[in-house]
C-alpha positions, -999 to 999 in steps of 0.1 A, spaced: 672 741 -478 695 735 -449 699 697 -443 720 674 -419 724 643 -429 742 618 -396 744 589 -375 739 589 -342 748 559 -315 721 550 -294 738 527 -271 723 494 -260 688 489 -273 666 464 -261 637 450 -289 601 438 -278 616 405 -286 634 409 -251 666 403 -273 688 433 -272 722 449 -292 750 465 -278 750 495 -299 721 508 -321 728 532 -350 701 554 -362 706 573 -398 687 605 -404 681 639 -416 671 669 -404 660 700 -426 653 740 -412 658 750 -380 645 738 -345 629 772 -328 619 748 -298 581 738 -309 581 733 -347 593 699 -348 580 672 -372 589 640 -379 584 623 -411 580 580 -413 590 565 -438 579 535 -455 583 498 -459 620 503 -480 625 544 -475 648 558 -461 659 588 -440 665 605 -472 630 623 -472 643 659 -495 663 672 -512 695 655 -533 719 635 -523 748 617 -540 752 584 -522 734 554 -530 728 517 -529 723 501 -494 742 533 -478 714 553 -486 688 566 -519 700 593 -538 663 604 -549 646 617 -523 610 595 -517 588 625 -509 605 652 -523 570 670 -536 561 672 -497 590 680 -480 608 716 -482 609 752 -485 569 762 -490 563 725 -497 533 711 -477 558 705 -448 572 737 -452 612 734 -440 611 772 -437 586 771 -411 592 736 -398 625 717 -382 620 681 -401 631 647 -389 635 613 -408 651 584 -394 660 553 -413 638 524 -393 664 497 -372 660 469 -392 665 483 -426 697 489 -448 698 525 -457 724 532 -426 705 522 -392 718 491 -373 700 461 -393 706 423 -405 739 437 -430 752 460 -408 785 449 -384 776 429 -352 807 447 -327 808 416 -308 820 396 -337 829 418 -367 807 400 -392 772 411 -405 745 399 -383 723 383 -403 697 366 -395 709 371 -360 697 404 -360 666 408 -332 632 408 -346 620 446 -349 583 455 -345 571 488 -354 569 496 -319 607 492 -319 609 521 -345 587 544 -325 609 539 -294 646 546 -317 628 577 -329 623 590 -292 659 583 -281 671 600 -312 650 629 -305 661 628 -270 695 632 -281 685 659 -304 672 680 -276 634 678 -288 611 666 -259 577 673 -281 565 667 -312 545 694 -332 534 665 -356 540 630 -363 537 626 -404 540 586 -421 528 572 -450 517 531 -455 535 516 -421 550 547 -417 516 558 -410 516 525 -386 545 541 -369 529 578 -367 501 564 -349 522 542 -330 530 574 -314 499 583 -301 494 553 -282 529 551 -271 539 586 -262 505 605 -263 522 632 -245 548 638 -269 527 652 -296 501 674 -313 493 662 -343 493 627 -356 485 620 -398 485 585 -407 485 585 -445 477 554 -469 474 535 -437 457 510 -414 455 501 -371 469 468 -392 469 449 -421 440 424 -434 444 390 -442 448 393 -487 479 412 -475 490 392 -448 490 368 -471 507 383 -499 535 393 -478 538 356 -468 541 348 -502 571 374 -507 591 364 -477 587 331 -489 600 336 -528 631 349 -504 639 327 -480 636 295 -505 660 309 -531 689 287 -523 716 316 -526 693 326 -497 720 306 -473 699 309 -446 707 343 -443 740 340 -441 746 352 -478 771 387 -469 804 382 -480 799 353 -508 793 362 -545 759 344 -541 724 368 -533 692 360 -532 687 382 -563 657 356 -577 640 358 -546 640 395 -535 631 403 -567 598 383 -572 588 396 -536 597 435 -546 568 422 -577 540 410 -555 552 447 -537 546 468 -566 513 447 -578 498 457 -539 505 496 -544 488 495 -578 451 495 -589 431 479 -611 425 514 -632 461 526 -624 472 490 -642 451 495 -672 456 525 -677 497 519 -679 503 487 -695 467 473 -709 477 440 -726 505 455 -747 534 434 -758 571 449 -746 592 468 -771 612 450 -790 644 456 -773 629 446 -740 648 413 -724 632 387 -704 645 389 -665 631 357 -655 639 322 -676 610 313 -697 596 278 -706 600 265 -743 559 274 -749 564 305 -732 588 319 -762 553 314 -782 532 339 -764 543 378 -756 564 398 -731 542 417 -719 545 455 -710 534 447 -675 560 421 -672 590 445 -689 575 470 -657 576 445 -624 614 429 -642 629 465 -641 614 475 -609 630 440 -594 663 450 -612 667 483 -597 654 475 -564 678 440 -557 707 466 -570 702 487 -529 680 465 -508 691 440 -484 672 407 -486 672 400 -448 658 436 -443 632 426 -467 618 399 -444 624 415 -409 604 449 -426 576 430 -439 574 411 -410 573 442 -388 545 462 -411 521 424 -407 527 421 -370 514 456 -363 485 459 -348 472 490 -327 454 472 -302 471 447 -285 480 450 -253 447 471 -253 412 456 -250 405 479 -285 418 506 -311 401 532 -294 412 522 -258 450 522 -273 442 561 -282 426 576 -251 459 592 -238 459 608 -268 445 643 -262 462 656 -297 443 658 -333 446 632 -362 443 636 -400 435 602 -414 445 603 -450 433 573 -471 429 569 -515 397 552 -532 416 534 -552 441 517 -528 433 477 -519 464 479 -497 450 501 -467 413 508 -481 391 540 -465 371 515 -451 407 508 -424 409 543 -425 370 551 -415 377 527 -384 409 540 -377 392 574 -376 364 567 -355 384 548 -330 396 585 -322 358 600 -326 351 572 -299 376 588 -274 362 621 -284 396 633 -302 395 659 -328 398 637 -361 394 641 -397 393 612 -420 402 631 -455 390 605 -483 407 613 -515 399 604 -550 426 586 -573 433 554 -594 467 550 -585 464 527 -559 486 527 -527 515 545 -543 491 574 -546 503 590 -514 539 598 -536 528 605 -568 498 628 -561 517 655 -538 492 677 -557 461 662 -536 479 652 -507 503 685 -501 470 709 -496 450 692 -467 487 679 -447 498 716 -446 464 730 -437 464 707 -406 495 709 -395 492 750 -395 453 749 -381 445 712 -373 408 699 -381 396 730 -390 421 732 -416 406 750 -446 414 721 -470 410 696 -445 378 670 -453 359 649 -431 333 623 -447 315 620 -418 303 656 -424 296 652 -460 255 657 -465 247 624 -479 263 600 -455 250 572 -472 277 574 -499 308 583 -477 331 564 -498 339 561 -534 343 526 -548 371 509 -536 393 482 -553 392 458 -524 407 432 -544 432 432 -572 420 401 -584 384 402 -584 365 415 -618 
């Protein structure tokens, strides 16, 4: 699979904020070749990275050496690189080689920290255009994200409705609801009062916010699982034997087990503190729970009616995170401005994280649309099941609830 992997300076960049940089860097990949209308561009999510494919060899907070959707992406893959010229940008904001919190400031040669301008999805959806721009590709075939990546693929219809054909928001939402909202709060917040947390200004000393970022990447991981998916892996089983606490315990802690769910979220946290940037943590987080698709519109559906393209709305009946319910109105905000939309319900106990480890289910309707739209011979819509009375599976619309 031919892939370019690059940097490109975007010049000045203004923010939403109003606030702006004097030189934004965008990281990204491209994979096949453009033939002038076969473009696609892939959005990652909350901590991905450009690195969509493929392998790579660098790693840590330069970039992932394992591809994130690797099952999806490539030659005769659902986004098939032989027929398709693919293109995934790390979001401003992040750590993985785009202009962020840890990268250099120019005007002072220090990190910026937490005087990096808030970034709003919107922000990513306008650094995706000027990189395209300097690419040389004026239209979009498709816009493909999963979780706020699929924030950010439908970002684009309401931003630049003319710029593509094809939107499929995957595992996603017009924004998030309040359990999450709050969750996130939680996270930013297990961050921010971890004293090596310096006020942001931890680059340079030997002092991270390790504690912190990792109990937030925990409450991360317990919002892509399921109920099911979390029985199913870990039950109430005890860790191994070998497994070592990550977290001090209290004296009448040392009494009761380390549990195999525990061992789980404390290796997860390990790995994950190892490449992620703390700062980008909160300014990502904050992004994804500021997003909503209808503001500066009087509703979701007014937001879309430039939109003259066709959507795939992609949701899971086991994820609590963005449930089919977010997806139904998502989808018929689209139906209401009369635009070709299918809202393609799939069944699976995994929870959020089932748009990357089910490429089997999700690979078959994505590459049907993208080569024939809605009519798509894989491509579902409830709405045109027989018994509409039953559209929707059960769905785990709390983690917490019995």
């Amino acid at each position: 699979m031919e892939t370019d992997h690059d940097t490109v300076s975007l010049g000045e960049f203004e923010f939403q904020s109003g606030e702006s940089i004097p030189d934004l860097e965008l990281a990204y990949e491209t994979y096949g070749e453009f033939t002038g209308d076969n473009a696609v561009l892939v959005c990652h999510a909350l901590t991905g990275s450009a690195h969509v494919a493929g392998h790579r060899g660098t790693q840590g907070t330069a970039g992932q050496a394992r591809a994130w959707w690797d099952d999806i992406v490539g030659p005769g893959k659902a986004i098939d690189t032989t027929e398709y010229f693919v293109v995934c940008a790390n979001n401003p904001g992040s750590c993985y080689g785009s202009s962020g919190p840890a990268s250099e400031n120019p005007e002072t040669g220090e990190p910026y920290g937490t005087d990096f301008p808030a970034v709003t999805v919107g922000d990513w959806t306008e650094a995706q255009r000027l990189l395209l721009d300097e690419l040389g590709i004026p239209h979009l075939h498709a816009v493909v994200g999963g979780s706020v990546g699929g924030m950010n693929a439908i970002d684009w219809a309401k931003r630049h409705p003319d710029h593509v054909e094809r939107v499929v928001p995957i595992a996603s939402a017009a924004r998030l609801d309040p359990q999450c909202l709050a969750i996130d709060a939680i996270a930013r917040r297990a961050i921010t009062t971890d004293c090596d947390w310096q006020g942001g200004d931890y680059y340079g000393t030997d002092a991270k916010p390790t504690d912190g970022l990792s109990l937030a990447r925990q409450l991360g991981h317990v919002m892509y699982l399921s109920k099911a998916s979390m029985e199913a892996k870990f039950g109430r089983r005890a860790a191994g034997r070998d497994a070592m606490r990550s977290f001090p315990v209290d004296p009448a802690g040392t009494f009761f087990p380390y549990r195999d769910v525990e061992s789980y979220l404390d290796y997860q946290a390990e790995k994950f503190v190892e490449r992620f940037d703390a700062n980008s943590y909160l300014y990502l987080t904050r992004a994804m729970d500021n997003y909503d698709l209808s503001a500066g519109f009087e509703s979701d559906a007014d937001a879309l009616a430039a939109f003259e393209g066709e959507a795939l709305v992609v949701s899971f009946t086991g994820d609590w995170h963005f449930t089919t319910e977010q997806a139904e109105e998502l989808a018929d905000a689209l139906r209401t401005v009369d635009q070709p939309v299918a809202h393609h319900v799939i069944e699976s106990d995994h929870g959020h994280d089932a748009f990357l480890v089910e490429p089997e289910k999700v690979g078959p309707p994505l590459a049907d649309f993208l080569e024939d739209g809605v009519d798509g011979k894989s491509v579902t819509d409830t709405v045109e099941r027989e018994d509409e009375s039953s559209q929707f599976a059960p769905v785990h619309t709390s983690l917490f609830s019995d």
